[in-house]
N, C-alpha and C positions, 0 to 999 in steps of 0.2 A: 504494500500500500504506500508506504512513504518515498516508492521510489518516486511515485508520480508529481511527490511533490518537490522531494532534494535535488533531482533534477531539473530544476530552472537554472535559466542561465544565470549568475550573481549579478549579472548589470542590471537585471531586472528590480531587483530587490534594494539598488544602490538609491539613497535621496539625491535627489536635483532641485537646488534653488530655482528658481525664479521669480522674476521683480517683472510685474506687471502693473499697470495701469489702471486704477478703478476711478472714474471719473474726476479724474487728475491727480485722482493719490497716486503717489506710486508705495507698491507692495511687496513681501518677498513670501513668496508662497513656497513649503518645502513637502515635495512628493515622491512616491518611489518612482524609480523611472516605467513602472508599467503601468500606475496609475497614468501618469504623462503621455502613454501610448492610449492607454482608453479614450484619455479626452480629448485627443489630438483626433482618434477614428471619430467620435461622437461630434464633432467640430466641422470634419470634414462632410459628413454626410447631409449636414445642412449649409455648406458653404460659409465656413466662418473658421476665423481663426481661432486658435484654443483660446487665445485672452479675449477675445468678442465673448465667446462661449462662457468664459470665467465672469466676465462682467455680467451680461445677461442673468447666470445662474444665481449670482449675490443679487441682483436688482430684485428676480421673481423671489429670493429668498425673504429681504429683507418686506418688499412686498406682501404676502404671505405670514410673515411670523413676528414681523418689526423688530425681527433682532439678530444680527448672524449667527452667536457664540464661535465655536470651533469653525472657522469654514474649510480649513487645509483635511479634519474629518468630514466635513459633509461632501468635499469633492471625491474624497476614498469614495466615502459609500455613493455617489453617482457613481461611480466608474462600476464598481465593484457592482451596485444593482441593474448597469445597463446589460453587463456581464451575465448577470443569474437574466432578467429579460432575454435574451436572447438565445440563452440555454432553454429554457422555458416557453420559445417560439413566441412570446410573447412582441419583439421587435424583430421585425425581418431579419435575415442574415444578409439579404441584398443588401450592399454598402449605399449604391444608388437611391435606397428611399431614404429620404428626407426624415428623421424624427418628426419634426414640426411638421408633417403630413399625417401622422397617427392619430387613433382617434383615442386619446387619456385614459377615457372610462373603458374601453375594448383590453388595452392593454392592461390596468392597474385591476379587472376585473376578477375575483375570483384569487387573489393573491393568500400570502397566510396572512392572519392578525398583524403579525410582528413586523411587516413590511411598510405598512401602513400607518399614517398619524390619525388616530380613534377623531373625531371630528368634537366629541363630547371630553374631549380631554384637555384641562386648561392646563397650562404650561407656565409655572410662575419662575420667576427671573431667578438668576444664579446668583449666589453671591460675589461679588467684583464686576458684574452686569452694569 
């Protein structure tokens, strides 16, 4: 079993800085380099650059929650869930369709619990928030 996993190549697993641009800040975002590979695919298939894609994602974030916390985790678990998605035939394997052409509720339908934010569940601020 473990072979499936020790063999990754170690570049995969190696952090990579980057200092990106969020509506004029600039940032240093630090990821493994296969997360970097996800977002990069996830970017491409809708025509944008991964720091378009990075900014986009913080805007619908903050949008949504009014608050980022951890974002260098919430980008893992994007990658990491577009990954289980598409194991789960839930996003095409076709590179050519669009994400932003899927239809939300089709994909997110039918998910476990744990994937999902419960809509009835309030979420109160961290401390150092």
């Amino acid at each position: 079993m473990c072979q499936v996993f020790i063999s990754a190549n170690p570049e995969s697993y190696e952090s990579r800085t980057r200092s990106v641009r969020l509506h004029g800040v600039v940032t240093s975002i630090r990821l493994e380099n296969l997360h970097w590979e996800v977002l990069d695919e996830i970017a491409a298939r809708d025509g944008m650059s991964v720091t378009l894609l990075i900014e986009k994602l913080y805007d619908e974030l903050v949008q949504a929650r009014g608050a980022v916390g951890n974002f260098a985790s919430f980008l893992r678990v994007s990658a990491l869930r577009y990954m289980a998605l598409l194991a789960r035939q839930r996003i095409p394997a076709d590179l050519g369709v669009p994400i932003r052409s899927l239809d939300p509720a089709a994909v997110l339908a039918d998910l476990p619990p744990s994937w999902a934010r419960r809509p009835d569940r309030v979420e109160l601020p961290r401390a150092g928030d």
